[in-house]
N, C-alpha and C positions, 0 to 999 in steps of 0.2 A: 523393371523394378525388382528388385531382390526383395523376397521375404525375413521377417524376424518376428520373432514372436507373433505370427498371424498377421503384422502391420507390414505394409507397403514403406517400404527407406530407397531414397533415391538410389541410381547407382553410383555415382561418384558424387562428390561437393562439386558445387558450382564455381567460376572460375574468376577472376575481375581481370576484365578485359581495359578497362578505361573509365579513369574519374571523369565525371562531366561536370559537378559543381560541388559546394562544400562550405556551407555557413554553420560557425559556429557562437555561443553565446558563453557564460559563466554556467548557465543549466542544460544545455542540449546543443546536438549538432543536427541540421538536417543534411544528409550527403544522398546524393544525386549520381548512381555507378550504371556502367555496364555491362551485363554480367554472360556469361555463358554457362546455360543449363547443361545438365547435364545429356540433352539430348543433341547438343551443339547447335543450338540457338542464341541470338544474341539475344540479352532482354534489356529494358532501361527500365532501373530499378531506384527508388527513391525509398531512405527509411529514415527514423530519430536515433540517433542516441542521445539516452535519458539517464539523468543519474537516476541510481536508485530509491524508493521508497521506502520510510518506515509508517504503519498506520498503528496506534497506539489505545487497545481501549481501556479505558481508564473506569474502575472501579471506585468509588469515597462512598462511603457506608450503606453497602448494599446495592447501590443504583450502578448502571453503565453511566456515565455523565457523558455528552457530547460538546463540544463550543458553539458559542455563537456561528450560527450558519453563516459562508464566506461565501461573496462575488467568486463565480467560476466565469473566465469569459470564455472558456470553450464549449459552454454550455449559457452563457447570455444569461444566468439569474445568479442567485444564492441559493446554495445547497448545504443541506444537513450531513455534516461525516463528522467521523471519529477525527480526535488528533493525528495530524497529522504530517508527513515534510519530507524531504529530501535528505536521503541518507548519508549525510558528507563523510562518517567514519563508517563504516562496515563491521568495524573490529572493532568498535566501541559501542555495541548496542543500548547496555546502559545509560552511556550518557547520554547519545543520543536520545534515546527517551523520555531523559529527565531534561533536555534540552527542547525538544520538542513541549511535551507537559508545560511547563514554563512560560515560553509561548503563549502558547496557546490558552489554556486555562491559568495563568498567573500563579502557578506555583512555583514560587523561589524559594525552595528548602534543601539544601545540602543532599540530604537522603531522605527524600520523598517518598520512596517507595516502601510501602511494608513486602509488598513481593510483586517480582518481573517474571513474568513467564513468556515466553518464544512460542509463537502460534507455530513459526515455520523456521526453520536455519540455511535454507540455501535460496530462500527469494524463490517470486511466484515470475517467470517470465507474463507477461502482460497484454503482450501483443507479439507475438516472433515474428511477423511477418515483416512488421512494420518499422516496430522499436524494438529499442533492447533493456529498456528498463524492468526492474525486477522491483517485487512488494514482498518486505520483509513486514509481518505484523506481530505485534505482544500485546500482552492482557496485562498492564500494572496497577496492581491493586494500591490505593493511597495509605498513607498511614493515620491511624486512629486521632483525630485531634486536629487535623491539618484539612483548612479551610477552603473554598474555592470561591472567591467575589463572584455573587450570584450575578452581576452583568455580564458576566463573562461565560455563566451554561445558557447555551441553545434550549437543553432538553435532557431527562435524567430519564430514566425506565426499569425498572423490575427484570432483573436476568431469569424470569419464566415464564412460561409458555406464552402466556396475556404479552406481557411487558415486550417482549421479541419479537410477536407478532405487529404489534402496534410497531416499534420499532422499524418493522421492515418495510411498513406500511409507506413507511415516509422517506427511508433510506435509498437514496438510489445511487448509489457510489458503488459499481461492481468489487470495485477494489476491499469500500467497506465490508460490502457483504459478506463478500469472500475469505475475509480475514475471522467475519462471526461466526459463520457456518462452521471453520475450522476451530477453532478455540469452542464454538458447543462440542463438536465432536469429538474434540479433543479430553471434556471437561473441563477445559482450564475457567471459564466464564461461570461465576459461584451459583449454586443452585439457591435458589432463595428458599428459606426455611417457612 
């Protein structure tokens, strides 16, 4: 292995030798290859391709507000996360946003938003090993007046220290977390007065 910056980088990319299988659906493909390392090994290698994600946390006066917890069946219950969805446009983060929000929290307003802010701009790979999906997340703050049908919040919380910590308590979406942790450190997640 060649060094770079102190890290260990293969010597060459790996090579496809031969597809072995290849299902795909409207949201992922799982493909079934086999590959040659780069130490001239054959391997058989199984990954996802996943569209991307956007996770959305959503600000309405002062709170983080989350959705009603959804059925995950890759986890067998319902879990507490941010808004959330698959990112059909890339180039249209906005809407998407405000498409997702929607959704999700039942806000159908034109321009929703008092302000978007971008946790990340080029997506979080998620798993490289495995898939290839990436998490794009933002912080959209609601605008002043614009209501959200309380059947519709999971949970709201305090964007400080208390509120986040509870927060985390219950959060177990690596995806979510990681989108919070970046937007506190970022600032973008309002310090509560």
């Amino acid at each position: 292995m060649a060094k770079f910056s102190g890290m260990a980088v293969p010597k060459a990319p790996w090579k496809l030798v031969s597809h072995l299988v290849e299902v795909r659906n409207q949201w992922m493909a799982l493909v079934g290859e086999r590959l040659l390392d780069s130490e001239g090994n054959e391997i058989d290698y199984w990954r996802v391709e996943n569209t991307d994600s956007l996770i959305v946390i959503v600000v309405s006066r002062g709170e983080l507000v989350l959705p009603v917890p959804a059925f995950r069946p890759g986890v067998g219950r319902a879990t507490l996360d941010f808004c959330g969805g698959r990112l059909l446009d890339p180039a249209d983060l906005d809407g998407e946003a405000k498409r997702i929000v929607a959704r999700e929290l039942g806000i159908d307003h034109p321009d929703p938003f008092e302000k978007l802010e971008r946790v990340n701009t080029t997506g979080w790979e998620t798993n490289s090993s495995f898939e290839s999906q990436r998490v794009f997340g933002a912080v959209a703050t609601l605008r002043a007046g614009l209501n959200i049908d309380p059947s519709l919040v999971g949970a709201s919380y305090a964007p400080d220290d208390a509120g986040v910590a509870v927060l985390l308590d219950r959060l177990t979406c690596l995806q979510c977390r990681g989108v919070l942790a970046e937007a506190i450190r970022l600032g973008i997640v309002p310090a509560r007065d």
